[in-house]
C-alpha positions in Angstrom: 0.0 0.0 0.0 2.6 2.4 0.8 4.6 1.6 -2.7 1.0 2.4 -4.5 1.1 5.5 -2.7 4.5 7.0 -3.7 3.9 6.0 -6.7 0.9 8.0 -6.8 2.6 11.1 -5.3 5.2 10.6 -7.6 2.7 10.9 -10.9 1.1 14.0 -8.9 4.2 15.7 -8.5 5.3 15.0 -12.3 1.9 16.5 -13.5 2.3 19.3 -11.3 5.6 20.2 -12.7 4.4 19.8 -16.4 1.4 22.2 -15.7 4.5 24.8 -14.5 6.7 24.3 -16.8 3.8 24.7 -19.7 2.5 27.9 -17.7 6.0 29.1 -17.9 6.5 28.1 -21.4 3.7 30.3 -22.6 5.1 33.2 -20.4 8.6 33.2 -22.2 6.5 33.1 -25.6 4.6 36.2 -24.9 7.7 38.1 -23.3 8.7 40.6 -26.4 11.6 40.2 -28.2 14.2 42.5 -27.6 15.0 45.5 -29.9 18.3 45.1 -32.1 19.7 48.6 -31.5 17.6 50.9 -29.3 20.5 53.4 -29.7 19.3 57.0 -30.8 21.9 57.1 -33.3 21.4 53.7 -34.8 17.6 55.3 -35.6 18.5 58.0 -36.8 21.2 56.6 -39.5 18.4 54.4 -40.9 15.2 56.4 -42.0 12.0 54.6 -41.9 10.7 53.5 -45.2 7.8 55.6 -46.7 4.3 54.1 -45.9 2.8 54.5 -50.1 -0.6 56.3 -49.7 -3.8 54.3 -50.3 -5.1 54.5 -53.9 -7.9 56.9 -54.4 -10.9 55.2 -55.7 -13.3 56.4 -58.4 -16.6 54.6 -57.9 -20.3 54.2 -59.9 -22.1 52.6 -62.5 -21.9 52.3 -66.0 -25.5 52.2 -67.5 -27.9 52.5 -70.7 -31.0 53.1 -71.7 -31.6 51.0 -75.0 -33.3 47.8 -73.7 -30.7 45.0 -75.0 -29.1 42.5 -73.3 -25.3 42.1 -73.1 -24.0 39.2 -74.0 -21.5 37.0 -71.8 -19.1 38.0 -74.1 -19.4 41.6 -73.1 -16.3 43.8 -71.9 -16.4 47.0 -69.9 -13.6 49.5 -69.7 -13.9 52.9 -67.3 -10.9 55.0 -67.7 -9.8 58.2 -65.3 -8.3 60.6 -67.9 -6.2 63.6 -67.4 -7.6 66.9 -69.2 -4.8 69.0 -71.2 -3.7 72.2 -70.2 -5.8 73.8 -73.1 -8.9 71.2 -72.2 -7.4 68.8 -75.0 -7.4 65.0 -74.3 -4.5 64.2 -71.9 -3.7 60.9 -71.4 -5.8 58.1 -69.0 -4.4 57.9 -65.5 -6.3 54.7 -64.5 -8.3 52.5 -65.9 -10.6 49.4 -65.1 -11.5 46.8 -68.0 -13.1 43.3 -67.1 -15.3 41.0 -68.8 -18.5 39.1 -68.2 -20.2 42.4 -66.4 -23.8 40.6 -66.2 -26.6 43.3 -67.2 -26.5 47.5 -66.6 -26.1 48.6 -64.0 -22.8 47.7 -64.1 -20.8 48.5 -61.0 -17.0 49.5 -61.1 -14.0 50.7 -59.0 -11.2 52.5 -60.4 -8.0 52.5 -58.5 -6.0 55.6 -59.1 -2.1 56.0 -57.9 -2.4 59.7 -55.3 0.7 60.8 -56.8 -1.0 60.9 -60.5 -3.0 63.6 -59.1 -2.5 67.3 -58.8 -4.9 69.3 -56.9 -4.7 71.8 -60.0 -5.6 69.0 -62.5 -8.8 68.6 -64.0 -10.2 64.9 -64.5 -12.7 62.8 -65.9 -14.2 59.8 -66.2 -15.5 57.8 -69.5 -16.7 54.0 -70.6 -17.2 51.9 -73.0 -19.0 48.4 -73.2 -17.8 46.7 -76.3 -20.1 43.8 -77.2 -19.8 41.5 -80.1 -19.9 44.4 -82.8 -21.7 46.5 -80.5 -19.9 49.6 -78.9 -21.7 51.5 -76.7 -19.4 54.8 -75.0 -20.1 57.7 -72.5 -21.3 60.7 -74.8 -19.4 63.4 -72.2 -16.8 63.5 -69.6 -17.4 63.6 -66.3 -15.3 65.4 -64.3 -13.9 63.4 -60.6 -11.7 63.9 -58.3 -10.4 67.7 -57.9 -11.7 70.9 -57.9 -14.9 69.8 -55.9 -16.3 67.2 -58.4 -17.8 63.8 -56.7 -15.6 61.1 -56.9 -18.4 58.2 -55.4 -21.2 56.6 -56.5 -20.5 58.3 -59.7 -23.4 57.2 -62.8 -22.0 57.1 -66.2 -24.0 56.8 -69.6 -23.4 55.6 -72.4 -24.9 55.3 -75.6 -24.6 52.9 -78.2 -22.9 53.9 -81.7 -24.2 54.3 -84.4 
């Protein structure tokens, strides 16, 4: 009887070390990591990489009113353009083009880089839908993103060619 029961305070004591040593286990886990250099001069010889600002996004709709159905085979392209200095055509900025768009409206999402934008710069949006050897585009610009124009939930026409 007294060898069952050091054999059973022996298997007690073992799990109560495992339960420490796991406890303690986790502990050293959570503990930080030190720092390599916490030296002032060591942080000021490297310079933090620049964080690259979040795209801008140009968001809407691209829609028409002639009652036909795309086809699967239907593209969509929405392009950001640049307006000229002398309101000619500069050139696109961004752009979005994907196919199989379902039926109008068609919801899109241009990404456009910050640093393609100058707050003095005028921009607009346009579209197409080209569709077998149908082509429907926007019929005018649509000025976004400076100079007060909306930029979100934007609806953009377009017309089918003739």
């Amino acid at each position: 009887m007294t060898q069952a029961k050091s054999v059973l305070l022996g298997c007690l004591a073992a799990l109560a070390l495992s339960a420490c040593a796991s406890k303690a286990g986790a502990t050293r886990k959570e503990a930080p990591a030190p720092a390599a250099s916490s030296s002032p001069a060591a942080e000021a010889e490297a310079p933090a990489a620049p964080v690259p600002a979040p795209p801008l996004q140009v968001t809407g709709k691209v829609l028409y009113r002639e009652r036909i159905a795309l086809t699967p085979e239907a593209v969509v392209k929405v392009e950001v353009v640049e307006t000229g200095s002398e309101k000619a055509e500069g050139g696109v900025i961004a752009e979005q083009s994907f196919a199989h768009p379902g039926q109008v409206p068609i919801p899109f999402t241009v990404d456009v880089a910050p640093e393609r934008i100058r707050p003095d710069g005028s921009y607009f949006l346009r579209a197409r839908i080209l569709d077998g050897g149908r082509v429907y585009s926007s019929t005018e610009p649509i000025p976004v993103l400076t100079q007060g124009n909306k930029s979100s939930d934007v609806q953009v026409r377009v017309r089918l060619g003739s």
